[in-house]
Backbone as numpy.savetxt, mean C-alpha at the origin, in Angstrom:
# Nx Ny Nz CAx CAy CAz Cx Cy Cz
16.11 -7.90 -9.66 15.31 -6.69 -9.80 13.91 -6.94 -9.25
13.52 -6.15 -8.39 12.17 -6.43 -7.58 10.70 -5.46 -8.74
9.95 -6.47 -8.77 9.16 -5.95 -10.20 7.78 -5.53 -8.88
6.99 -4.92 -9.27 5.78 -3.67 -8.76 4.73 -4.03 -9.46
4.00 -5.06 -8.91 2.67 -5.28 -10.04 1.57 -4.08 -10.28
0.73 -4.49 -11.04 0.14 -3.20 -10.88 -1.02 -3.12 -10.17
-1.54 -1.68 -10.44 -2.66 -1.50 -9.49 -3.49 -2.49 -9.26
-4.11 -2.68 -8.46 -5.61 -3.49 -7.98 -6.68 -2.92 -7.32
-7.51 -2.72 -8.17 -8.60 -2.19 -7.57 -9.36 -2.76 -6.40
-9.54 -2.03 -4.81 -9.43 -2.59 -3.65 -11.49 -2.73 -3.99
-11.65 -4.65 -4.33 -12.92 -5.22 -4.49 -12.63 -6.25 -3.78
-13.37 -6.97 -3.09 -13.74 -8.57 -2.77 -13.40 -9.16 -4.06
-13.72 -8.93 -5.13 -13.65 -9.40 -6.35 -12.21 -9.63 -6.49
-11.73 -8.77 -6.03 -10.02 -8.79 -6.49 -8.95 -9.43 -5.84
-9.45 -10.01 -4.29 -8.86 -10.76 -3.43 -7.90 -11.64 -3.95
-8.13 -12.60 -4.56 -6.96 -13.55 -5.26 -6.51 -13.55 -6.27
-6.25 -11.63 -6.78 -5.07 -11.47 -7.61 -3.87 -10.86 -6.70
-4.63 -11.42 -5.22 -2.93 -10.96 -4.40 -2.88 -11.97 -3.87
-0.78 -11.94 -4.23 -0.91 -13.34 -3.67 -0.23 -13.40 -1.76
-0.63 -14.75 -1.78 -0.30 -14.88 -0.09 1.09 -14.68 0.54
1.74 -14.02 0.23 3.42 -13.58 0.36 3.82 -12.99 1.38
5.02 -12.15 1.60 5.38 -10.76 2.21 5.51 -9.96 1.57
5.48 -9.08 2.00 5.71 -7.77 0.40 5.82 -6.57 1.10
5.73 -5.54 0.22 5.34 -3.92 0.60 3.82 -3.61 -0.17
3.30 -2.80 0.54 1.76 -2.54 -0.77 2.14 -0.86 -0.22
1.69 -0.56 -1.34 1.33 0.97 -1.64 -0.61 1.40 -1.83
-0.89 1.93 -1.11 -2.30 2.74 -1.49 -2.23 3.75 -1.98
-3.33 3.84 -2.85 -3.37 4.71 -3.95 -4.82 5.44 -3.96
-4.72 6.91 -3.88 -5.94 7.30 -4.19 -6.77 7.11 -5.89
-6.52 6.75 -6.64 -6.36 6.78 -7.62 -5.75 5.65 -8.68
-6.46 4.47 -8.85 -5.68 3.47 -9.45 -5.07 3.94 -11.09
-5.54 4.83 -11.53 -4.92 4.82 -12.38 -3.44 6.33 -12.67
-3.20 6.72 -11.56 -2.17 7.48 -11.28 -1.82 6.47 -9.93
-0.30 6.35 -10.25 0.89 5.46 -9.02 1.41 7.06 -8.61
0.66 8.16 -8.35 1.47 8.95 -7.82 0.79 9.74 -7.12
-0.85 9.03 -6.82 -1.40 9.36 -5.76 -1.26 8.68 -4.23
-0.38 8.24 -3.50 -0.16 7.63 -2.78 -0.60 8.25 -1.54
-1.11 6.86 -0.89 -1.65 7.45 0.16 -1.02 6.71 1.96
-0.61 5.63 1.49 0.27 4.87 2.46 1.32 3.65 2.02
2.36 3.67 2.14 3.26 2.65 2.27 3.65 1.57 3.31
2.73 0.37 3.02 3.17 -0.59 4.46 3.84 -1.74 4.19
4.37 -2.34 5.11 4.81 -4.27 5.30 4.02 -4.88 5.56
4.03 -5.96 4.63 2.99 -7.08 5.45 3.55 -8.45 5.21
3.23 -9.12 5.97 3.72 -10.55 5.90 2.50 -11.32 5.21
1.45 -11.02 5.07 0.77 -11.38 4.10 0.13 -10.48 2.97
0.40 -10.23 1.99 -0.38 -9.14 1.00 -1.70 -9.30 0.77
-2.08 -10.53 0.90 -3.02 -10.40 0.38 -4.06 -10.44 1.86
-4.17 -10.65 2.86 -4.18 -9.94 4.23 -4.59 -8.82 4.11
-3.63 -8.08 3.60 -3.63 -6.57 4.25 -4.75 -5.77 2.92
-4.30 -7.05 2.18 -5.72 -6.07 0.96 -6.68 -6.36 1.76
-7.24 -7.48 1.98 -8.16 -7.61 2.90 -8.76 -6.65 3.34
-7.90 -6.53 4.86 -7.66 -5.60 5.38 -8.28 -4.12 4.99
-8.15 -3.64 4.23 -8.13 -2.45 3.54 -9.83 -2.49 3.13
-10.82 -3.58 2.86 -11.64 -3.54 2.24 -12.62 -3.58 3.41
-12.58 -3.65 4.76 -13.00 -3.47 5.53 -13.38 -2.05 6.09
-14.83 -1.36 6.88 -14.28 0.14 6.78 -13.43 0.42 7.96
-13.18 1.44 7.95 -12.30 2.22 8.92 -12.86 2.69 10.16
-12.44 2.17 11.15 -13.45 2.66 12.37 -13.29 3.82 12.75
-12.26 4.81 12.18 -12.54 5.70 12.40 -12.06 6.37 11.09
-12.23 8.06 11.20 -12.76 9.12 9.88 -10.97 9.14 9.50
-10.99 8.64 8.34 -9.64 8.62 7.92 -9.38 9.83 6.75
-8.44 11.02 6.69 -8.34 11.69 5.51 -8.45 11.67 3.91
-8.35 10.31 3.76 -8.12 10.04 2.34 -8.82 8.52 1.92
-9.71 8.31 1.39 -9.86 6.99 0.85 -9.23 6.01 0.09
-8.54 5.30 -0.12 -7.41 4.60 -1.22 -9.17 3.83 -2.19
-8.45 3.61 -3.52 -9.41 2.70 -4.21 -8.56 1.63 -4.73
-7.37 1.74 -4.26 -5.99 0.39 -5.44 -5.06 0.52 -3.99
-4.65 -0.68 -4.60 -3.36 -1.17 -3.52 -2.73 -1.95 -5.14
-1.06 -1.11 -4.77 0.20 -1.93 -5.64 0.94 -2.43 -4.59
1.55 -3.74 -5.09 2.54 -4.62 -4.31 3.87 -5.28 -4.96
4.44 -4.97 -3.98 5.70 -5.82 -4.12 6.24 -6.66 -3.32
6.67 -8.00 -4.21 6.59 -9.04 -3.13 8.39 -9.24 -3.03
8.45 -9.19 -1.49 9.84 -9.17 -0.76 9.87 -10.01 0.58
10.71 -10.34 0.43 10.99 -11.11 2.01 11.78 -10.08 2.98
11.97 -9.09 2.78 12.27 -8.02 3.78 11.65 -6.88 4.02
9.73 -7.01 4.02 8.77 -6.39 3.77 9.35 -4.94 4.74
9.66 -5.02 6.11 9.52 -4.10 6.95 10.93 -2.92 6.28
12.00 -3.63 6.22 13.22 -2.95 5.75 12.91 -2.28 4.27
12.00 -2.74 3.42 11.92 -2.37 2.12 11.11 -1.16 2.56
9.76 -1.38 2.87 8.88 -0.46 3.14 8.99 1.12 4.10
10.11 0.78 5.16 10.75 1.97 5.35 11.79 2.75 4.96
12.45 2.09 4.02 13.33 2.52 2.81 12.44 3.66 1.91
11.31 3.00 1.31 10.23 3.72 0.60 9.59 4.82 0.78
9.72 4.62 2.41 8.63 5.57 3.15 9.67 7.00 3.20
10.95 6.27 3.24 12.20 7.32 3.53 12.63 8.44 2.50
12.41 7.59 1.28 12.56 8.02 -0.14 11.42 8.83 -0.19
9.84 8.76 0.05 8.78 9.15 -0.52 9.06 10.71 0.62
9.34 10.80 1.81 9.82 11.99 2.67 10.79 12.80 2.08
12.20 12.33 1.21 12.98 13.01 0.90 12.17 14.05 -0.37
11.20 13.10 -1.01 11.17 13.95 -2.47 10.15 14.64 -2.07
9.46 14.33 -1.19 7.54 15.21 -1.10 7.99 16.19 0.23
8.89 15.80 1.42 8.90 16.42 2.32 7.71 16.36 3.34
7.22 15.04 3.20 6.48 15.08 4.19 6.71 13.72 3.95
5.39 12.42 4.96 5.40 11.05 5.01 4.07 10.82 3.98
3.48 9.77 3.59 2.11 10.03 2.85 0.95 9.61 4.04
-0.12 10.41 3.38 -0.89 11.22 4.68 -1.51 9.65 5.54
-1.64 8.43 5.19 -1.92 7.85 5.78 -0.88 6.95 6.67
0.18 7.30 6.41 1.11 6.90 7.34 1.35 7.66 8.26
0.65 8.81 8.30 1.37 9.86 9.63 0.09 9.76 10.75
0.57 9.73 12.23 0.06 9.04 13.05 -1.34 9.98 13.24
-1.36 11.58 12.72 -1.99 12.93 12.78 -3.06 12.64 11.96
């Protein structure tokens, strides 16, 4: 059973409560609602891509995330478009930071 840690609030501070893995991470507008989602990705390193995330955006992005949740998998890319597939069937759309628009 693949367990979903919880939110992390996206700080420098918070860097090495992710660990160096593969996984899926979820962004979240909202750390304390998992049902504000704002992108579903793969990464071969999680804690990378939090990184990543804490850097700004070079360009004007729709939505700000403040949490990234992860799950750590060794079939980051296959899991994460599974997710992305599931999150389209129930919302009918992709979440807004995954769509290329």
């Amino acid at each position: 059973m693949k367990r979903w840690h919880k939110p992390v609030a996206l700080s420098r501070f918070n860097t090495e409560m992710v660990p160096d893995v593969p996984g899926v991470y979820v962004l979240l507008r909202d750390e304390r609602d998992i049902s504000s989602v704002l992108k579903i990705g793969p990464a071969r390193s999680l804690r990378r891509a939090f990184a990543r995330e804490l850097e700004p955006a070079a360009e004007r992005q729709p939505a700000i995330p403040t949490a990234m949740m992860f799950l750590e998998s060794r079939a980051d890319a296959e899991e994460a478009q599974r997710l992305i597939n599931e999150y389209r069937r129930k919302h009918g759309r992709v979440p807004v930071l995954n769509s290329p628009f």
